[in-house]
C-alpha positions as CSV (number, residue, x, y, z in Angstrom):
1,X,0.0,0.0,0.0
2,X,3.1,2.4,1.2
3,X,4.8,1.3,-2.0
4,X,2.1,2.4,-4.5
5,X,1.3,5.7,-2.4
6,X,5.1,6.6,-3.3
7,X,5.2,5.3,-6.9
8,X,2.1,7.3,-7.2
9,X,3.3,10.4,-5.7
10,X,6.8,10.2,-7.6
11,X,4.5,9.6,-11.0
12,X,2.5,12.9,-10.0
13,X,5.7,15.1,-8.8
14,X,7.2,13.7,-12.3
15,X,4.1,15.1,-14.3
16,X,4.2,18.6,-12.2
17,X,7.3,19.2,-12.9
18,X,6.3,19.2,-16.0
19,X,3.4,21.7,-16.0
20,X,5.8,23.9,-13.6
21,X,8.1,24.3,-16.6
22,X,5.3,25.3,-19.3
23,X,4.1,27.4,-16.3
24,X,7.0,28.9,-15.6
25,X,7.7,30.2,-19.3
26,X,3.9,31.2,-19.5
27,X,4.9,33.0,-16.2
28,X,8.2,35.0,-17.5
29,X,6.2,36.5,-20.4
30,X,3.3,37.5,-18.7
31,X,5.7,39.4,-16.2
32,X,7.2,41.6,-18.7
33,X,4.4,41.9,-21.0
34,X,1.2,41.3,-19.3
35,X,-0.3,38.8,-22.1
36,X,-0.4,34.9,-22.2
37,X,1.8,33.4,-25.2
38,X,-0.7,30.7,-26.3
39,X,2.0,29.7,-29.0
40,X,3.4,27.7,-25.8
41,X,1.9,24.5,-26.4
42,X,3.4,24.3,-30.0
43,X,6.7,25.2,-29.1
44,X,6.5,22.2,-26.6
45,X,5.2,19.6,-29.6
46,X,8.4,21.7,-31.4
47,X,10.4,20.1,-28.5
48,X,9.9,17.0,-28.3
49,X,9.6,16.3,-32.4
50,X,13.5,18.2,-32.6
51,X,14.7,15.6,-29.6
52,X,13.3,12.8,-32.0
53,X,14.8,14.0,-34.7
54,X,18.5,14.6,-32.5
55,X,18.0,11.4,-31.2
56,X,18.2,9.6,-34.8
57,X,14.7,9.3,-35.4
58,X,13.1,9.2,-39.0
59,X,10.3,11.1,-40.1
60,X,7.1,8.7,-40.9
61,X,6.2,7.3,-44.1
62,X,3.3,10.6,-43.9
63,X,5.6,13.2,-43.5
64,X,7.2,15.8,-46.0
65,X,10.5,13.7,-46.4
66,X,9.9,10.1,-45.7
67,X,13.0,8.3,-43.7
68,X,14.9,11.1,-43.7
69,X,17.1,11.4,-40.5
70,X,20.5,12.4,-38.6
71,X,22.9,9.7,-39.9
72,X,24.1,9.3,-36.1
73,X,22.0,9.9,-33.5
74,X,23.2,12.4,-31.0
75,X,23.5,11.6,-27.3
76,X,20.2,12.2,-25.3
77,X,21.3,15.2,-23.0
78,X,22.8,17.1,-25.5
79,X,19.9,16.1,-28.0
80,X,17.2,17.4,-25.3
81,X,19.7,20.7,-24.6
82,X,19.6,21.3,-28.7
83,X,15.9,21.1,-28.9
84,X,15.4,23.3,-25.9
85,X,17.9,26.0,-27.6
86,X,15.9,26.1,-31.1
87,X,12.6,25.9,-29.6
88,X,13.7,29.1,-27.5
89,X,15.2,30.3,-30.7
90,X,11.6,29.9,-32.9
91,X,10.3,31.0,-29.4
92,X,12.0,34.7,-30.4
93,X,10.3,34.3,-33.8
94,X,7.1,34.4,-32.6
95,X,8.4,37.4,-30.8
96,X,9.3,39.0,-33.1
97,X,6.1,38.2,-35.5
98,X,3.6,38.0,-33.1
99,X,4.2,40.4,-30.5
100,X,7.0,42.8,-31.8
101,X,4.7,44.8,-34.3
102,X,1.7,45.1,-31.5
103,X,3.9,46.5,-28.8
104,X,5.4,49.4,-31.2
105,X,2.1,50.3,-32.3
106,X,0.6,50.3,-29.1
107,X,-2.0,48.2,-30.0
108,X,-4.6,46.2,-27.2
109,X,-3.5,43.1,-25.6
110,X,-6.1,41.5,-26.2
111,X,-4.6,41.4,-30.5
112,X,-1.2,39.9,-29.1
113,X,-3.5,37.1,-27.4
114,X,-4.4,36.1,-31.0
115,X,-1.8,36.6,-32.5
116,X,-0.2,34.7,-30.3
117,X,-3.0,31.9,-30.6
118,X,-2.1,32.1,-35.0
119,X,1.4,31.5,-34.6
120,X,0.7,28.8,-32.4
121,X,-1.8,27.4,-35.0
122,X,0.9,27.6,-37.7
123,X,3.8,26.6,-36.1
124,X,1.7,23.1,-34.9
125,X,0.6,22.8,-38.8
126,X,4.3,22.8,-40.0
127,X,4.8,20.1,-38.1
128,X,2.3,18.4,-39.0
129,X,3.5,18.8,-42.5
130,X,6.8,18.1,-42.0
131,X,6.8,15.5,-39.7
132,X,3.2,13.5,-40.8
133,X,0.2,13.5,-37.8
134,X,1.2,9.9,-36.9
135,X,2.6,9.2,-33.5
136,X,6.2,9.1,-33.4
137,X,8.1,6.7,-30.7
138,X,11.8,8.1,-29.4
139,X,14.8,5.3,-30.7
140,X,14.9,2.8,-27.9
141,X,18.4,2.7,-26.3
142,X,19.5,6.4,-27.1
143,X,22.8,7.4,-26.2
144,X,23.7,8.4,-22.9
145,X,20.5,6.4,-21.5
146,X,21.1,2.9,-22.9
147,X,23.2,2.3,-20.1
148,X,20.9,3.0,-17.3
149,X,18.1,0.5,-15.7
150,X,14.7,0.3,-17.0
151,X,13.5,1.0,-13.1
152,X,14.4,1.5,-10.0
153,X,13.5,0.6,-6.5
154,X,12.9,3.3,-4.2
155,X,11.5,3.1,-1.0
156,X,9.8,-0.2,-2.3
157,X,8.4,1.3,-4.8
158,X,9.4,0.4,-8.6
159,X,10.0,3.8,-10.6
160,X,10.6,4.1,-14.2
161,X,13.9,5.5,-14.6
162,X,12.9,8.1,-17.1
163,X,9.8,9.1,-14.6
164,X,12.8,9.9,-12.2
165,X,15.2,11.5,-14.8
166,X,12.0,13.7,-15.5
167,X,11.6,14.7,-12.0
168,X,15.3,15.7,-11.7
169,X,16.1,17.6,-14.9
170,X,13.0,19.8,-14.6
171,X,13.9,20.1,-10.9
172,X,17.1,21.5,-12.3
173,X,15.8,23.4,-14.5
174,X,13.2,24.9,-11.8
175,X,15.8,25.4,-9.4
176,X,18.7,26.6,-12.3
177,X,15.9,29.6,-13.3
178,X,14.9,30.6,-9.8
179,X,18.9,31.1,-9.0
180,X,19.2,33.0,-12.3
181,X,16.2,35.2,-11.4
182,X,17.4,36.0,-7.9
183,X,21.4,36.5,-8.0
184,X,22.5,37.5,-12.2
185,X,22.1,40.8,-13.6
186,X,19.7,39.9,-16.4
187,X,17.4,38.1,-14.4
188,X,17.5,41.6,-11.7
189,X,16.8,43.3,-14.6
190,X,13.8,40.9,-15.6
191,X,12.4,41.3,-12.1
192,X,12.2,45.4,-12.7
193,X,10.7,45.1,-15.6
194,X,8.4,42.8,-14.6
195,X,8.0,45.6,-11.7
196,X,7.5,48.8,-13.8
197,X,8.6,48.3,-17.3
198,X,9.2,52.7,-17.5
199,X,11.1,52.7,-14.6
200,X,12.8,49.8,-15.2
201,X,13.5,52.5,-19.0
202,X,14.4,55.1,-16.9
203,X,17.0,53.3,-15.1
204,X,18.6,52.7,-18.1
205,X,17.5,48.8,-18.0
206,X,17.2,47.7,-21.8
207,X,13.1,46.5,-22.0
208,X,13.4,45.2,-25.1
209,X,15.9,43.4,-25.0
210,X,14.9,42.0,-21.5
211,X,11.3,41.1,-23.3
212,X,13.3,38.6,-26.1
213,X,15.3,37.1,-23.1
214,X,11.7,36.4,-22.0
215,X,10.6,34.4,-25.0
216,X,13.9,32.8,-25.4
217,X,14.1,31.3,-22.1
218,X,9.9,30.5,-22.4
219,X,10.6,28.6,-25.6
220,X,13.3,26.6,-24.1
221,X,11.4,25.5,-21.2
222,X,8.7,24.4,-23.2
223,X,10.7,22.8,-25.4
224,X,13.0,21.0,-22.9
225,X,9.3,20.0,-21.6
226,X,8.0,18.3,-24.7
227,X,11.6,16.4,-25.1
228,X,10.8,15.0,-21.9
229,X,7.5,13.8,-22.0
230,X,8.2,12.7,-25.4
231,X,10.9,10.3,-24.1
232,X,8.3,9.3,-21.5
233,X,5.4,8.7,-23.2
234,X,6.1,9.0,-26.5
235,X,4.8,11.6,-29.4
236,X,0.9,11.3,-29.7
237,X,1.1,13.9,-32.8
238,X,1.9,17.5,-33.7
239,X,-1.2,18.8,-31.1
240,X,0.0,16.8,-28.2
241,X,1.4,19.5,-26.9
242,X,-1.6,21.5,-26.6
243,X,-3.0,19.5,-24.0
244,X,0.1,20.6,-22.0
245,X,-0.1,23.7,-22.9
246,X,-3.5,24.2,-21.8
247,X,-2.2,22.8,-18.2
248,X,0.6,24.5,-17.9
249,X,-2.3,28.0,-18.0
250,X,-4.6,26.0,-16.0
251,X,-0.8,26.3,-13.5
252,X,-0.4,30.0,-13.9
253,X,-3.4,31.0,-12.6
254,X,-3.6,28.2,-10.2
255,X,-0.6,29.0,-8.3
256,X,-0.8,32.9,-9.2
257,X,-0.1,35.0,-12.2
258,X,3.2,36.0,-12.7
259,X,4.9,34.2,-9.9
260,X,7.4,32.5,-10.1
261,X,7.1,29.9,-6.9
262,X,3.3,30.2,-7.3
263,X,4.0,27.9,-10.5
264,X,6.1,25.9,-9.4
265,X,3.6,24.8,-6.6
266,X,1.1,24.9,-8.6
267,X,2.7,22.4,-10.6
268,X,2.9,20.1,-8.3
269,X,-0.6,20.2,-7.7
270,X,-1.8,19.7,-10.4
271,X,0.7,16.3,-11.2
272,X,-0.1,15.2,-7.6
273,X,-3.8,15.6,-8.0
274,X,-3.9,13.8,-11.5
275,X,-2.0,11.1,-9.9
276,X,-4.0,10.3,-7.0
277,X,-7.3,10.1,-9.4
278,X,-7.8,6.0,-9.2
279,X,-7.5,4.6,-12.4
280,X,-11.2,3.6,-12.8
281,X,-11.7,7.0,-12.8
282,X,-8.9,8.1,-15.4
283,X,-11.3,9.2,-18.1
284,X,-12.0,12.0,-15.6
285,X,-9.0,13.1,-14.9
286,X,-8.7,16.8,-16.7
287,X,-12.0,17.2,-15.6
288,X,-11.0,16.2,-11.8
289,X,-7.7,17.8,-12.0
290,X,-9.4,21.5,-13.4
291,X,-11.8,20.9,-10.7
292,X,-9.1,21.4,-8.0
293,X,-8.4,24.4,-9.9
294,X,-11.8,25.6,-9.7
295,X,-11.8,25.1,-5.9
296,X,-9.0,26.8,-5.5
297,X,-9.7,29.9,-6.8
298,X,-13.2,30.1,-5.3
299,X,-10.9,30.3,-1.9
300,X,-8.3,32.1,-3.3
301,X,-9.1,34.0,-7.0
302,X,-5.3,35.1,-7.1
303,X,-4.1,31.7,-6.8
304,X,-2.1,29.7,-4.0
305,X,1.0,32.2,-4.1
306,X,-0.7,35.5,-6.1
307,X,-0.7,39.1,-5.0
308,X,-3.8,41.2,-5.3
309,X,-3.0,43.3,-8.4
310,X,-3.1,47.2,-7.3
311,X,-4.2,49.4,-9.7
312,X,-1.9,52.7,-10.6
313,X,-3.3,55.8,-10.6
C-alpha cells in the first residue's frame, strides 16, 4: 500500500514538474508583457519532435521527407539541450512576428492574445507537414541512457527510470531559473521590468531586450518539456502539446499569475492531483484535476502564491 502511495506520488511530482516548466515560461512572459503566449503548447510539440529527430529518429512514411534522419544519432542530453535551444530560438520568432509589431504600435492586448493563438496554430501545422500527424516513438536505447536500468527501487516502490530523470532535470531546470532570477544581472533586470517596465527604462535597464530574453528562455522551457514527455510517453502527434499547454495555463493562474514559486507549486498540484485520481476514474482526470483548480480559486481568486494586483493611478 506504502509502495504504490510513493510510486504514485513520484509519477504525480514527475508530471508537475512538468506543468511547472510550461508554467514557468507562461509566467516569465506574462511578467514583462502582461499577455499569455498561447503559442506555448506548439513550441513544446516543437520540443519534443527536434529531440526525436536529434535522437536519430526518421520522419514517418506521412511526412514531407519520408525516412529522412540524422545519420548518427546524438547523445540524449545534449539532443534534449539542442531542442530546448531552437525551440527558445523559434520562441524569439514568434516574438518577433507576433508580439513585436503590436507593442510598437501600441495596439490592445487582447490582439497579441491572437496573435499569439495564429502563430501557435501555424507553427503546430508545420509540423504536422513536415513531420506527418502519426505518433512518433523516441529510438529505444538512445545514447547516454542505454546504459541506465529500465527501473528503479525506491523506497519499495518500482520507478521508471525516465519518470525519475523527468523529476530531476525539470527540478534542475526549476531550481537553475529561480537562481538566475534571484542573483544575475539579467534576471534583476527581468524582475524590474516585470516591476515597472518605464522605470525599469528610466534606469537605463534595456526592455526590449529584456522582453526577447523572456521568450527565449519561455521557448526553451517548453521545449526541454516536450523532449521529456516525449521520451516518457512517447509523441501522440503535432497537437500533443496542446494539451500541455493548456495545463501548464490552468498552472499559472492556479498558483498565481506571474509568480514565479506560485508555478512551481502549482505544478505540483496539479501532477499530484492527477495522480492520485484512481485509475477507474482516469477518463476524468482533466475534468477532476481542473476541478481542483476551480476550488482553489473560489478560496483564493489570485491563486495559491498571487498578490492582489493594485491598480496605478
Amino acid at each position: 500500500m506504502i509502495e504504490a502511495l510513493l510510486q504514485t506520488l513520484l509519477n504525480g511530482a514527475a508530471s508537475g514538474g512538468v506543468y511547472a516548466l510550461v508554467a514557468l515560461g507562461y509566467t516569465l512572459i506574462f511578467s514583462v508583457l502582461g499577455v499569455i503566449n498561447f503559442a506555448q503548447g506548439a513550441l513544446f510539440s516543437l520540443g519534443g519532435y527536434l529531440t526525436y529527430l536529434l535522437l536519430g529518429g526518421k520522419i514517418g512514411v506521412n511526412g514531407a521527407l519520408p525516412g529522412w534522419g540524422l545519420p548518427v544519432g546524438l547523445p540524449f542530453w545534449l539532443a534534449l539541450l539542442l531542442a530546448a535551444l531552437g525551440s527558445g530560438a523559434v520562441g524569439l520568432l514568434v516574438e518577433r512576428i507576433a508580439f513585436a509589431p503590436l507593442r510598437r504600435r501600441g495596439a490592445e492586448p487582447l490582439l497579441s492574445l491572437i496573435t499569439s493563438l495564429g502563430a501557435g496554430v501555424v507553427l503546430v501545422n508545420l509540423l504536422q507537414l513536415v513531420m506527418g500527424a502519426e505518433g512518433y516513438a523516441f529510438p529505444q536505447g538512445a545514447a547516454g541512457l542505454a546504459h541506465l536500468p529500465e527501473s528503479l527501487l525506491m523506497g519499495g516502490a518500482r520507478i521508471r527510470t525516465i519518470q525519475v530523470l523527468l523529476l530531476a532535470i525539470s527540478a534542475l531546470a526549476v531550481a537553475a531559473l529561480s537562481l538566475w532570477l534571484e542573483r544575475s544581472r539579467s534576471g534583476k533586470a527581468m524582475r524590474a521590468v516585470a516591476e515597472d517596465a518605464t522605470t525599469a527604462t528610466l534606469l537605463g535597464i534595456d526592455s526590449v531586450a529584456v522582453v526577447r530574453l523572456a521568450f527565449l528562455l519561455s521557448g526553451m522551457l517548453a521545449g526541454l518539456g516536450g523532449g521529456l514527455i516525449g521520451m516518457s510517453v512517447s509523441l501522440a502527434g503535432p497537437y500533443f502539446g496542446i494539451s500541455y499547454g493548456l495545463k501548464g495555463l490552468a498552472v499559472l493562474v492556479l498558483g498565481g499569475l506571474g509568480s514565479v514559486p506560485g508555478a512551481i507549486v502549482g505544478g505540483l498540484v496539479m501532477g499530484l492531483a492527477e495522480a492520485l485520481i484512481p485509475s477507474e476514474a482516469s477518463g476524468w482526470r482533466d475534468a477532476l484535476a481542473f476541478a481542483v483548480l476551480f476550488a482553489v480559486l473560489v478560496l483564493r481568486p489570485s491563486g495559491l502564491l498571487g498578490r492582489r494586483q493594485l491598480e496605478k493611478v
